[in-house]
C-alpha positions in Angstrom: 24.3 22.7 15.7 20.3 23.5 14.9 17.3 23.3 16.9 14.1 23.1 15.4 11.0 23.1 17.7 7.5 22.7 15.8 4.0 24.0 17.5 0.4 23.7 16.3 -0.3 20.1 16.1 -3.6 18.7 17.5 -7.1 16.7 16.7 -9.0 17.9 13.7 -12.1 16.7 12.3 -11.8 15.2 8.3 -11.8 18.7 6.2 -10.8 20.8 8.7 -7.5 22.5 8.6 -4.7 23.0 10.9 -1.6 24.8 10.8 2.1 24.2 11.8 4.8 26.3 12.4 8.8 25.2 13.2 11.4 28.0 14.1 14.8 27.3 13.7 18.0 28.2 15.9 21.5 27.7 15.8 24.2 28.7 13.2 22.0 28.6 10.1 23.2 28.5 6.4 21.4 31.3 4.5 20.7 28.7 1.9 19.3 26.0 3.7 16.0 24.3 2.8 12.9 23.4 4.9 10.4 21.3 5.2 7.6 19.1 7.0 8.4 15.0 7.2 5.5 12.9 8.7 5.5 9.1 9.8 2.2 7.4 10.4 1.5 4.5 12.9 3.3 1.4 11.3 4.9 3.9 8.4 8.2 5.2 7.5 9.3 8.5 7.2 7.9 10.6 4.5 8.4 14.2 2.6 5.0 16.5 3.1 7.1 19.2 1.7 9.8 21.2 1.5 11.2 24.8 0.1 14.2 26.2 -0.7 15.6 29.8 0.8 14.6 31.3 -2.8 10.7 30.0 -2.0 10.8 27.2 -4.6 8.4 24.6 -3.3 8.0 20.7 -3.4 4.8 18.8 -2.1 4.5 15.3 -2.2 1.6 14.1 -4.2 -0.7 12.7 -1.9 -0.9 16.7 -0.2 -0.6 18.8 -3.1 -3.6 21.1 -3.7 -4.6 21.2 0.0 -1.0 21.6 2.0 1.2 24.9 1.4 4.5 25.5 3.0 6.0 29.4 3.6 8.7 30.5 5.1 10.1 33.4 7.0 13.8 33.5 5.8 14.2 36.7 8.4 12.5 34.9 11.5 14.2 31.6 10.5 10.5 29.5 10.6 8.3 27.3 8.3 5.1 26.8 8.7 2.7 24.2 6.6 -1.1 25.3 6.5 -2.9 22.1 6.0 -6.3 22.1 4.7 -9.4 19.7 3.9 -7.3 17.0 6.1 -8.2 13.6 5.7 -7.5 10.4 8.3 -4.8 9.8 6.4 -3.2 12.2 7.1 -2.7 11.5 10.8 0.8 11.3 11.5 3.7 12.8 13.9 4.9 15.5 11.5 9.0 16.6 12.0 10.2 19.8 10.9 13.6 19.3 8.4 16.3 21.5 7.8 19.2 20.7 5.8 21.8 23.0 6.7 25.2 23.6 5.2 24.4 19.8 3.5 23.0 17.8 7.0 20.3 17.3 7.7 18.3 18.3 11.2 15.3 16.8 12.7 12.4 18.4 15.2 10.9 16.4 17.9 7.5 15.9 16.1 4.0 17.0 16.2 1.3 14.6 16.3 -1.8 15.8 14.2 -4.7 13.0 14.4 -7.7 13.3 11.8 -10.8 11.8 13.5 -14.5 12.8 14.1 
């Protein structure tokens, strides 16, 4: 079993930036891969991005150039500094590990994009 729990969501003004983090627990694969799902109001489900335990990165289009996603293969997190947000963007974002082939879901973070 994993646990994810994510931390950092909140209101931001359009171009400001935020940051997320998620740490992981539980018997973790060395290799897994994660990542940062979000799912606006009325929306499914979506990829923001996701990276691999060798640091190879994926972004979905709509945030590439202004999201980046790290990871701290030691502490078992992922965080996704988000920059010149726009409304969007506002969505619960869910941490996402895939883990020996299944996947595991956080509880969400709400980030809301407003002035």
């Amino acid at each position: 079993q994993v646990q994810l729990v994510e931390s950092g969501g909140g209101l931001v003004q359009p171009g400001g930036s935020l940051s997320l983090s998620c740490a992981a627990s539980g018997r973790l694969s060395s290799f897994n891969t994660m990542g940062w799902y979000r799912q606006a109001p009325g929306k499914q489900r979506e990829l923001v991005a996701t990276v691999t335990h060798a640091a190879s990165t994926n972004y979905a289009d709509s945030v590439k150039g202004r999201f980046t996603i790290t990871r701290d293969n030691a502490k078992n997190t992922v965080n996704l500094q988000m920059n010149s947000l726009e409304p969007e963007d506002t969505a619960v974002y869910y941490c996402y590990v895939r883990n020996y082939g299944i996947p595991y879901w956080g509880k969400g973070t709400l980030v809301t994009v407003s002035s």
